[in-house]
N, CA, C and O atoms as a printed pandas DataFrame, in Angstrom:
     atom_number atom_name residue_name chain_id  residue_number  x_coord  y_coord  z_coord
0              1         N          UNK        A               1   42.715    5.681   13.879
1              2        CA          UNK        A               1   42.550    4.297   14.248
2              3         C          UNK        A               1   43.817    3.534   13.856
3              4         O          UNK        A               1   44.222    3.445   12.697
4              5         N          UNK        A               2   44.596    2.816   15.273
5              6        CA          UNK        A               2   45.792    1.572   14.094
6              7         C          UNK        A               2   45.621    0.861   13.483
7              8         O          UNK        A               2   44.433    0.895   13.161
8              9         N          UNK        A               3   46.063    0.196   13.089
9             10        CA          UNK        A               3   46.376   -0.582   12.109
10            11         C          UNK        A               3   46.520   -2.080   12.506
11            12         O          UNK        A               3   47.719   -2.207   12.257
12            13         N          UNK        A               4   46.160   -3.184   12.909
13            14        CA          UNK        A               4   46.368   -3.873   14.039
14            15         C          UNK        A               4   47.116   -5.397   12.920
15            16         O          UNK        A               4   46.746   -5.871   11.846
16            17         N          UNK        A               5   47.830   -5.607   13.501
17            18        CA          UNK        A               5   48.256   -7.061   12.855
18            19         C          UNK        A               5   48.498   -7.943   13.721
19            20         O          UNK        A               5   49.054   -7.719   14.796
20            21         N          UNK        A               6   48.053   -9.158   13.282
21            22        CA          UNK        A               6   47.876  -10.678   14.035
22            23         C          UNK        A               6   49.346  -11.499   13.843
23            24         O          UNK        A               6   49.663  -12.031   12.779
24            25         N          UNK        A               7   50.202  -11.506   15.087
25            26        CA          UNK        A               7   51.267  -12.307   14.562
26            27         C          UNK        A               7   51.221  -13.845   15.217
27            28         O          UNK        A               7   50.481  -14.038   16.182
28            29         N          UNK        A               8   51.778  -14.596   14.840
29            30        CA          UNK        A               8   51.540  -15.858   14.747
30            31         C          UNK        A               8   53.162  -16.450   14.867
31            32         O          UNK        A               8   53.984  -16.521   13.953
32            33         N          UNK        A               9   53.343  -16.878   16.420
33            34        CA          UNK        A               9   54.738  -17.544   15.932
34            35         C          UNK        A               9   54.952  -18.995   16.585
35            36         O          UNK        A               9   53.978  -19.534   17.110
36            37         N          UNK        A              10   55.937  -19.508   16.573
37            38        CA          UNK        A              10   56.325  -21.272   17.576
38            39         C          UNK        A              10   57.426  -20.591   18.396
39            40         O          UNK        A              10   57.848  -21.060   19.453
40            41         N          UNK        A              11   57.745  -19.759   17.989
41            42        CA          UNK        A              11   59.372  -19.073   18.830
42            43         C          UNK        A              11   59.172  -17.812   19.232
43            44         O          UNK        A              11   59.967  -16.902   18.993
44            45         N          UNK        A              12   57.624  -17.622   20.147
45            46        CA          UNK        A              12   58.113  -16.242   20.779
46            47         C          UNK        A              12   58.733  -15.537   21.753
47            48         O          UNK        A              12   58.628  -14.369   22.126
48            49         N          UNK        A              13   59.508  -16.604   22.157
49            50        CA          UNK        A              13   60.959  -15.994   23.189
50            51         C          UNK        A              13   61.656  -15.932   22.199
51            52         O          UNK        A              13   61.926  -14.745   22.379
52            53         N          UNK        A              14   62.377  -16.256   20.989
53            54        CA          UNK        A              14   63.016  -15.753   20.341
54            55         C          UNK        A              14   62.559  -14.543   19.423
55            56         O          UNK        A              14   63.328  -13.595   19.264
56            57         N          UNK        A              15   60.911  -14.576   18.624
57            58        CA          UNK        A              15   60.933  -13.409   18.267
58            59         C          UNK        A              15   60.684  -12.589   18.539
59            60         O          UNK        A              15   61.070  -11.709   17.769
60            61         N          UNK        A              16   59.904  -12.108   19.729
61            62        CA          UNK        A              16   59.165  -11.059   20.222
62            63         C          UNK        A              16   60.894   -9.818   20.412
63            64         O          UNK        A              16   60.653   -8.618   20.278
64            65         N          UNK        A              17   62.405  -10.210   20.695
65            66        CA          UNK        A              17   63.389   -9.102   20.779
66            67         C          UNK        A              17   63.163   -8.904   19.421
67            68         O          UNK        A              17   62.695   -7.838   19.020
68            69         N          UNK        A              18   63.397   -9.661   18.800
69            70        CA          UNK        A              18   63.525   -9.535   16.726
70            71         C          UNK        A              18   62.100   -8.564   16.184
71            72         O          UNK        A              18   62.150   -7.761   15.252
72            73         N          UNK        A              19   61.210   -8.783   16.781
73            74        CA          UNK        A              19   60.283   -7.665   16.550
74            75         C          UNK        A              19   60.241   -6.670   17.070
75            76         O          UNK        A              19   60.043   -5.722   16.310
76            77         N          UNK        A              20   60.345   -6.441   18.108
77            78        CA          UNK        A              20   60.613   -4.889   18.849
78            79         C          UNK        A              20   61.381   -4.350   18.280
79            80         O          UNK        A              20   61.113   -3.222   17.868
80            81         N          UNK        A              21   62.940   -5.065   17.965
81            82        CA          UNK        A              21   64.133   -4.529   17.352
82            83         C          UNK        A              21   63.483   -3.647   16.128
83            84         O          UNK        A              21   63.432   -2.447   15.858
84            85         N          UNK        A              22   63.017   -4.853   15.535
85            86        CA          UNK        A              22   62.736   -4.269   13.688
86            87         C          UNK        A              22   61.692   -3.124   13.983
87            88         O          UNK        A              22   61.612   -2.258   13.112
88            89         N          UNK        A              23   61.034   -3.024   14.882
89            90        CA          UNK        A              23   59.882   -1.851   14.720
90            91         C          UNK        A              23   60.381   -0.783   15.309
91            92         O          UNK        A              23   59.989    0.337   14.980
92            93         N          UNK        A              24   61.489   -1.001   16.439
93            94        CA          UNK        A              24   62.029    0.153   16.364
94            95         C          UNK        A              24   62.936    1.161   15.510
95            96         O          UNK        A              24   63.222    2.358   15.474
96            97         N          UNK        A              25   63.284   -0.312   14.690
97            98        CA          UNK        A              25   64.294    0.219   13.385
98            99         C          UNK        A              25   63.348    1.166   12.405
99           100         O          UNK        A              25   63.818    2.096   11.749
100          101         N          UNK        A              26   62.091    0.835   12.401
101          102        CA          UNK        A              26   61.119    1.018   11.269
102          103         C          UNK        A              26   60.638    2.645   12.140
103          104         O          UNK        A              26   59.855    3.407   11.572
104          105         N          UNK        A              27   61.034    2.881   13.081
105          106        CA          UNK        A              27   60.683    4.195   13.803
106          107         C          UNK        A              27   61.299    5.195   13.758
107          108         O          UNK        A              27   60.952    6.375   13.694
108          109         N          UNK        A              28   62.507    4.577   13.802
109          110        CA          UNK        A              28   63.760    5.259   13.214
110          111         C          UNK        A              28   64.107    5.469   11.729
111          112         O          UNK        A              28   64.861    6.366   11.352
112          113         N          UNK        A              29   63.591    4.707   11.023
113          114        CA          UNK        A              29   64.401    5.207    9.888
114          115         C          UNK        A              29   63.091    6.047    9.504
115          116         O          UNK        A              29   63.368    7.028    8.814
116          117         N          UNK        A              30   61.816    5.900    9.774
117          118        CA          UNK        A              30   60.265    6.589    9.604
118          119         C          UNK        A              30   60.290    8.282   10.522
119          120         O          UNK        A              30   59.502    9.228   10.514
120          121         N          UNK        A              31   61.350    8.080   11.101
121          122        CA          UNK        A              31   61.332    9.837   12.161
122          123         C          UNK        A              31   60.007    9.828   12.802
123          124         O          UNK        A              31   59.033   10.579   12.754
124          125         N          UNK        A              32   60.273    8.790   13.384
125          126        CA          UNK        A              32   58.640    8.741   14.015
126          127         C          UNK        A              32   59.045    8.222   15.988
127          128         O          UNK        A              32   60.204    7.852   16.178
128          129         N          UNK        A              33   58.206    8.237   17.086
129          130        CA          UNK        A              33   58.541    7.911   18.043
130          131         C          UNK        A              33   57.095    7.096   18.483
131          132         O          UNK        A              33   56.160    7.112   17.683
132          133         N          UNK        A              34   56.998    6.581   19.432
133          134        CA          UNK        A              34   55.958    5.704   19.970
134          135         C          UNK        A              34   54.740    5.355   18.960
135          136         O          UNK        A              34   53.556    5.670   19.084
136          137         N          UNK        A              35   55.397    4.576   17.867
137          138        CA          UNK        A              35   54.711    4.144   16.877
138          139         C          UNK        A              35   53.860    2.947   16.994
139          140         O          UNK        A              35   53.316    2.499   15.985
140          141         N          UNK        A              36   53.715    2.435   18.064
141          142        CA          UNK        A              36   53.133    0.938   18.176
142          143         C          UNK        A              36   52.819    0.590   19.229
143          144         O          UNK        A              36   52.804    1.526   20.028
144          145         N          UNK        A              37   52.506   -0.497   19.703
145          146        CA          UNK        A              37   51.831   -0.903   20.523
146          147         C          UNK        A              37   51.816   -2.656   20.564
147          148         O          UNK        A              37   51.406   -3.152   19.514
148          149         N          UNK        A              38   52.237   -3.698   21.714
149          150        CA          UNK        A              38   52.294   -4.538   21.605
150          151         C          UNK        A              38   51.053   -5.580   22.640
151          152         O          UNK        A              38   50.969   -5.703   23.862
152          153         N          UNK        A              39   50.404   -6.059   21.758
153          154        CA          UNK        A              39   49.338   -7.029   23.190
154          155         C          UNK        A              39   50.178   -8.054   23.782
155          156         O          UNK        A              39   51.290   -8.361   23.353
156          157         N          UNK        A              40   49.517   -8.642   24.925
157          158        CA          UNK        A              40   50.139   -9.619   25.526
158          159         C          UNK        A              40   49.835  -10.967   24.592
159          160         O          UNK        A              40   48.964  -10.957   23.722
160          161         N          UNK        A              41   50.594  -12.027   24.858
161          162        CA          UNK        A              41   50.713  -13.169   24.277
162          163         C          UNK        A              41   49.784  -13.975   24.616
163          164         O          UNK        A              41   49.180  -13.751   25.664
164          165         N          UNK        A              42   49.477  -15.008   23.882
165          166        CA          UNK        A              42   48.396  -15.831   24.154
166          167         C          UNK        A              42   48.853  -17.379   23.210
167          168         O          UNK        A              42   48.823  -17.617   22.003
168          169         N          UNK        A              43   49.223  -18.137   24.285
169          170        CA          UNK        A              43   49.709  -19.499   23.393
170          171         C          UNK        A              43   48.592  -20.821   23.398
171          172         O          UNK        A              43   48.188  -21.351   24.433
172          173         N          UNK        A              44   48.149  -21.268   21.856
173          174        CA          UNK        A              44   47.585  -22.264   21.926
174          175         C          UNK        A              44   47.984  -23.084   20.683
175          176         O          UNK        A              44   48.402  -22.633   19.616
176          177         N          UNK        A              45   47.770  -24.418   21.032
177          178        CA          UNK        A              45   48.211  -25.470   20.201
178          179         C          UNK        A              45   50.103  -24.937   19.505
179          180         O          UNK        A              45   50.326  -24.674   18.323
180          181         N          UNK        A              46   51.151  -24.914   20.614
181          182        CA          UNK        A              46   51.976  -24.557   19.919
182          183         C          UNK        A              46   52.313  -23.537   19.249
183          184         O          UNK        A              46   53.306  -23.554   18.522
184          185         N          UNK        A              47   51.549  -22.501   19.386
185          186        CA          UNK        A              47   51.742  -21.296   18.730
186          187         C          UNK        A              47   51.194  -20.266   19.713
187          188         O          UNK        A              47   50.149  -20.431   20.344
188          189         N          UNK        A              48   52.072  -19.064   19.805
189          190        CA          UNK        A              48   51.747  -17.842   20.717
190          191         C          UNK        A              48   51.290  -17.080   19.452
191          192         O          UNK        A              48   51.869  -17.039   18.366
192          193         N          UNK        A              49   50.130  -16.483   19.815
193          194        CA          UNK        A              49   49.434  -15.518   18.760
194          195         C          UNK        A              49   49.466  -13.688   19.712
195          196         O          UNK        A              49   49.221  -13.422   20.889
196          197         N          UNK        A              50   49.841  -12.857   18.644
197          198        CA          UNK        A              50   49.464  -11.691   19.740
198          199         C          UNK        A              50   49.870  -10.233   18.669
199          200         O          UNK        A              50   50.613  -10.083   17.699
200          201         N          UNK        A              51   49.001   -9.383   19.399
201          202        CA          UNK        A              51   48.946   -7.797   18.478
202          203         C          UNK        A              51   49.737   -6.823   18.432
203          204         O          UNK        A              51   50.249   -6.294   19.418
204          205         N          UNK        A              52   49.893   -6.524   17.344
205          206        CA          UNK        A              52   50.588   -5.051   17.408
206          207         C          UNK        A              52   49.761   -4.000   16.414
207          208         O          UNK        A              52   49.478   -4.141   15.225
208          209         N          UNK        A              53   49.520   -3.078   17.171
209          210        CA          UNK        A              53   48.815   -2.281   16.844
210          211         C          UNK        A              53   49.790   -0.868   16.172
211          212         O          UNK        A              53   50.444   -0.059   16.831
212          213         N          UNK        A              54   49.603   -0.925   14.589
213          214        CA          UNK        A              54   50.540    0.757   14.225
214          215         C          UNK        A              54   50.304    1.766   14.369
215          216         O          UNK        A              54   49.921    2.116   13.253
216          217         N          UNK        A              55   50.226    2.862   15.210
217          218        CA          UNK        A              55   49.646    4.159   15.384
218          219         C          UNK        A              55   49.888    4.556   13.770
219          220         O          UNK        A              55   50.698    4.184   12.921
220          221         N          UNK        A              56   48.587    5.655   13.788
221          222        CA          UNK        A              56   48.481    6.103   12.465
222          223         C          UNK        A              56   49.765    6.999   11.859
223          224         O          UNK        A              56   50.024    7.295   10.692
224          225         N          UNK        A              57   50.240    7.214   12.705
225          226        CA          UNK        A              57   51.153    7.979   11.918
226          227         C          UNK        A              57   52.976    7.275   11.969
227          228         O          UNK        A              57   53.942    7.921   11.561
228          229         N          UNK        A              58   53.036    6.296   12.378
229          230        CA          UNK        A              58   53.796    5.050   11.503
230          231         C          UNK        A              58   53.287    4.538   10.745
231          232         O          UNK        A              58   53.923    4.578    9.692
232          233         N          UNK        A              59   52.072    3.831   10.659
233          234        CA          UNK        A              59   51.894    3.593    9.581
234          235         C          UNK        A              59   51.886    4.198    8.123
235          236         O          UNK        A              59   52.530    3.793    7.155
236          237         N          UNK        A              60   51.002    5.268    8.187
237          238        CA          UNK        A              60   51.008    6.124    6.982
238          239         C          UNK        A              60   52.754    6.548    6.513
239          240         O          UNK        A              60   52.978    6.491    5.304
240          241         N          UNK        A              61   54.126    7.021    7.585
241          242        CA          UNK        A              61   55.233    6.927    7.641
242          243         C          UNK        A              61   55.543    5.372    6.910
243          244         O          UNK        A              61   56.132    5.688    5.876
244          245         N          UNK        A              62   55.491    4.629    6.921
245          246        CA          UNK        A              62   55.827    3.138    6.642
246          247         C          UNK        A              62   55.330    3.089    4.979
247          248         O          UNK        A              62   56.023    2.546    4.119
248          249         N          UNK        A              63   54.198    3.659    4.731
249          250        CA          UNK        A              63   53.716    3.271    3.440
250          251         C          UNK        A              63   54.371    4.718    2.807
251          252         O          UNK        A              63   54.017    4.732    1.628
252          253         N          UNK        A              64   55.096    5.816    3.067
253          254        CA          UNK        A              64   55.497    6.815    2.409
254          255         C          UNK        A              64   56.418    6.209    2.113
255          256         O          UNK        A              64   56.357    5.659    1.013
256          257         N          UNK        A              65   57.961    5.990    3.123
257          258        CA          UNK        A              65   58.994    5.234    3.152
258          259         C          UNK        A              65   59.045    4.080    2.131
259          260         O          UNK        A              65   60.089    3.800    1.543
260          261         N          UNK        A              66   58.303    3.658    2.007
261          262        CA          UNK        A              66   58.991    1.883    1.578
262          263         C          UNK        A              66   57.611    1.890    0.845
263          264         O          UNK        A              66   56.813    1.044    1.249
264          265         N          UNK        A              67   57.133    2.843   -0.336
265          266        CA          UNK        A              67   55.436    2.947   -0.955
266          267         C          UNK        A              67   56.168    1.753   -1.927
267          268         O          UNK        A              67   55.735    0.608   -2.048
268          269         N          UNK        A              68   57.428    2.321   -2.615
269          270        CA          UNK        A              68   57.289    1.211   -3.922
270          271         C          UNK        A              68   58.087   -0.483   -3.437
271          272         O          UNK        A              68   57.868   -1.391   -4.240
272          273         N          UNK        A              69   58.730   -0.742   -2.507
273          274        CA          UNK        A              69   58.214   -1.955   -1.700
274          275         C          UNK        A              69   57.576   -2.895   -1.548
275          276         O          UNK        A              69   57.673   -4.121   -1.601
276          277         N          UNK        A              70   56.599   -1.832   -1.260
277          278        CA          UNK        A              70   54.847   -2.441   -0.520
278          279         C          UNK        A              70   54.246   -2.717   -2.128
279          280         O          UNK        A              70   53.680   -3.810   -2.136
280          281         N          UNK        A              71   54.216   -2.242   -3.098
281          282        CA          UNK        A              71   53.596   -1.942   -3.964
282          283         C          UNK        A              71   53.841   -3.561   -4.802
283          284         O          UNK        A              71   53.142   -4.462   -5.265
284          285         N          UNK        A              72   55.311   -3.220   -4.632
285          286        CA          UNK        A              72   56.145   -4.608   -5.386
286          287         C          UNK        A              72   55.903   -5.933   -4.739
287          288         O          UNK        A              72   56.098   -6.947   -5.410
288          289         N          UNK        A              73   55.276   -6.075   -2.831
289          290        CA          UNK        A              73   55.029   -7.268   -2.668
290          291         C          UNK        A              73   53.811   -7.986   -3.107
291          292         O          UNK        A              73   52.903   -7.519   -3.794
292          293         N          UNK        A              74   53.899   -9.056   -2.672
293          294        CA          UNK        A              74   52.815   -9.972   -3.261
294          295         C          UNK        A              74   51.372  -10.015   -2.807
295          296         O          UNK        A              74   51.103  -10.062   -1.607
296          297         N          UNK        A              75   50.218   -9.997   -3.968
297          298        CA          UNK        A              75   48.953   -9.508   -2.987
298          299         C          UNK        A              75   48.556   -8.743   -4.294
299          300         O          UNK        A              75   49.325   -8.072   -4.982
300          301         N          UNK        A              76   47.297   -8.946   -4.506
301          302        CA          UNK        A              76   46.226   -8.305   -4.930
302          303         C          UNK        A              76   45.604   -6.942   -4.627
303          304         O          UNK        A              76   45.442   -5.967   -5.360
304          305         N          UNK        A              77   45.332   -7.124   -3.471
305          306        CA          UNK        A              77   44.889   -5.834   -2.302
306          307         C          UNK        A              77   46.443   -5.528   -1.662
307          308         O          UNK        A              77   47.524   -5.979   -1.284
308          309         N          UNK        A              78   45.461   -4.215   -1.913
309          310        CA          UNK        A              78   46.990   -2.912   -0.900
310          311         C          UNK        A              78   46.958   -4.013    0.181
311          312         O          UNK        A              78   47.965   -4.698   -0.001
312          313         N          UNK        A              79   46.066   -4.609    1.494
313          314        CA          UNK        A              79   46.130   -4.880    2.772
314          315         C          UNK        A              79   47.153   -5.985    2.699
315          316         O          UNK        A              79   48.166   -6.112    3.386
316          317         N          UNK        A              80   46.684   -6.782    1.710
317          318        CA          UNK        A              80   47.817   -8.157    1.261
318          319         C          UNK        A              80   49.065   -7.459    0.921
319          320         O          UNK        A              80   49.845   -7.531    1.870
320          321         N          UNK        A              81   49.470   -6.913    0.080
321          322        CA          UNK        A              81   50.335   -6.406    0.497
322          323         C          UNK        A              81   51.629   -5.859    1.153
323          324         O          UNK        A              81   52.855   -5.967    1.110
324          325         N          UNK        A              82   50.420   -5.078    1.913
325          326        CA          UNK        A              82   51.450   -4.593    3.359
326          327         C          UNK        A              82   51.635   -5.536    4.504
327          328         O          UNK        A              82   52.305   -5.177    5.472
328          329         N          UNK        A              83   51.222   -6.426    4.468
329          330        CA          UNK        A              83   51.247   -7.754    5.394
330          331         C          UNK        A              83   52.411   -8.835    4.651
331          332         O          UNK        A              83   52.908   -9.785    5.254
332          333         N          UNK        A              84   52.638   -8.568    3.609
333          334        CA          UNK        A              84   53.341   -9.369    2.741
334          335         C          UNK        A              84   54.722   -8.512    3.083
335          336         O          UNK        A              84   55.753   -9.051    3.485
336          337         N          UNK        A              85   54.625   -7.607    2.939
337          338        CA          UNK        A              85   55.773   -6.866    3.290
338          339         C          UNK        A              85   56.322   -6.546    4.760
339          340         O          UNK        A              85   57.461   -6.453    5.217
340          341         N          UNK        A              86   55.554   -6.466    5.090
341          342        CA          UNK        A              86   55.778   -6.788    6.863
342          343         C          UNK        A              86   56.383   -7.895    7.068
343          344         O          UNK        A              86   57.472   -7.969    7.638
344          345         N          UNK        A              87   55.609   -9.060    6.537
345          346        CA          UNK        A              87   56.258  -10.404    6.711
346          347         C          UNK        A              87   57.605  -10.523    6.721
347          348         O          UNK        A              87   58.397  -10.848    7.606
348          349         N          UNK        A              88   57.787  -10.072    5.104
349          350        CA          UNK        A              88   59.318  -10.094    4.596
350          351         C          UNK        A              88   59.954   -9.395    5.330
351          352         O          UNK        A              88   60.810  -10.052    5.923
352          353         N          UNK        A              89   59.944   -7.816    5.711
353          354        CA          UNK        A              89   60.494   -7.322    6.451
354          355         C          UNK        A              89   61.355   -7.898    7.828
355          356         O          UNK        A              89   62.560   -7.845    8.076
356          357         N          UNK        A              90   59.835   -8.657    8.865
357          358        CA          UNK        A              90   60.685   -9.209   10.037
358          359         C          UNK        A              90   61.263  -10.466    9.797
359          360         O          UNK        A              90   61.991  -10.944   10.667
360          361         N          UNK        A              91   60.971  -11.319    8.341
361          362        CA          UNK        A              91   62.055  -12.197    7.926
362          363         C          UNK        A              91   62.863  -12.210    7.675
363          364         O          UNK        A              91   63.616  -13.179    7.772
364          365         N          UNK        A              92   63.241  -10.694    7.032
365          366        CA          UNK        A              92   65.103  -10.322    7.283
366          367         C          UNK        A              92   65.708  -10.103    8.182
367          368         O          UNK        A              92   66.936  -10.170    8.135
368          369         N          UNK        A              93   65.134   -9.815    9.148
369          370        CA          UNK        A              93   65.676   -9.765   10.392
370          371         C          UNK        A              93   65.693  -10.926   11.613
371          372         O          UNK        A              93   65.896  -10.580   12.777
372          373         N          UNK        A              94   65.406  -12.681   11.157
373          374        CA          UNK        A              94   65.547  -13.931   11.834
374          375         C          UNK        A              94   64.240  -14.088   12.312
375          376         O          UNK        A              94   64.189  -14.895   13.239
376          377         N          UNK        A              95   62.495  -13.283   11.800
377          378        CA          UNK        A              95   61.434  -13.851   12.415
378          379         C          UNK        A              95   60.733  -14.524   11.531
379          380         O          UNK        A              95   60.442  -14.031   10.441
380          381         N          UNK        A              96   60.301  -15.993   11.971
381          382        CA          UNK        A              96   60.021  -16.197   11.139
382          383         C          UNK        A              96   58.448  -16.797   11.536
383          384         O          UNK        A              96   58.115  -17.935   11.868
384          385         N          UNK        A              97   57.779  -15.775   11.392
385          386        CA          UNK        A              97   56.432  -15.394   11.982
386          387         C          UNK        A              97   55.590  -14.979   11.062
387          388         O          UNK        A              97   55.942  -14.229   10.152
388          389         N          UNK        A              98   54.200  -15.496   11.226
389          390        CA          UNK        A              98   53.103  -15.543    9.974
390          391         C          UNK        A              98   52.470  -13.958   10.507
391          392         O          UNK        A              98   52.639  -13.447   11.614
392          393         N          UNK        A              99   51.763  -13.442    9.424
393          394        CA          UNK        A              99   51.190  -12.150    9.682
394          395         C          UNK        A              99   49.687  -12.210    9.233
395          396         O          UNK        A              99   49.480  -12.821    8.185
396          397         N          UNK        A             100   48.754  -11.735    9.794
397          398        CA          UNK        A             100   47.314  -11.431    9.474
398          399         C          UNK        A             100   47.096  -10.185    9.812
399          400         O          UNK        A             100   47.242   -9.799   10.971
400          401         N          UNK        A             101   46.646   -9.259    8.640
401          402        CA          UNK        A             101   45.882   -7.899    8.600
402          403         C          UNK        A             101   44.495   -7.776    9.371
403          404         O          UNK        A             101   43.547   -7.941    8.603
404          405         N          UNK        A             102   44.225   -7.594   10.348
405          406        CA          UNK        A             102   43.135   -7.438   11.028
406          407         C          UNK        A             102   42.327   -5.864   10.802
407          408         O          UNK        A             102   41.105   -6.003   10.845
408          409         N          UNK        A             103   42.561   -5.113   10.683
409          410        CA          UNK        A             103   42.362   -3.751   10.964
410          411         C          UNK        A             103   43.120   -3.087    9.408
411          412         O          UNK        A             103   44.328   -3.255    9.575
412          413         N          UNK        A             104   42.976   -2.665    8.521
413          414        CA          UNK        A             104   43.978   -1.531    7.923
414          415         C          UNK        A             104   43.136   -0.479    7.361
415          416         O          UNK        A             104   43.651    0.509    6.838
């Protein structure tokens, strides 16, 4: 089952390249190939909301890779967490897009 996360942005003509980019980076440096999955967009009140789903075996790749990371971000729960770290992640790379764990 993936892993599904809720992204949340005001700029998704600007971030939706900045996310593909970074997840393909995250595929690559994970030795992994067709790791994800993107839903279509859906804009209300100013904000486009929309899914990406991690196939299981990026994900589990993602939490091997980068375990003490994830471990070190902020969050109580593993799920907080890895959403915390996700966050940060596509914030180094110019997105600056909210994340919700739906699925982990």
């Amino acid at each position: 089952m993936p892993t599904i996360l809720e992204i949340s942005s005001t700029k998704y003509d600007d971030d939706i390249p900045l996310i593909k980019k970074a997840l393909i980076n995250l595929e690559s440096i994970c030795e992994v190939r067709d790791g994800f999955l993107i839903s279509e967009p859906m804009a209300r009140f100013g904000w486009t909301f929309f899914k990406i789903a991690l196939k299981p075996n990026l994900f589990f790749a993602i939490e091997k890779k980068f375990h003490d990371m994830i471990n070190n971000s902020k969050g109580r729960k593993p799920e907080d967490r890895f959403s915390n770290f996700m966050s940060d992640y596509f914030a180094a790379r110019g997105c600056a897009v909210k994340i919700k764990l739906l699925d982990y």
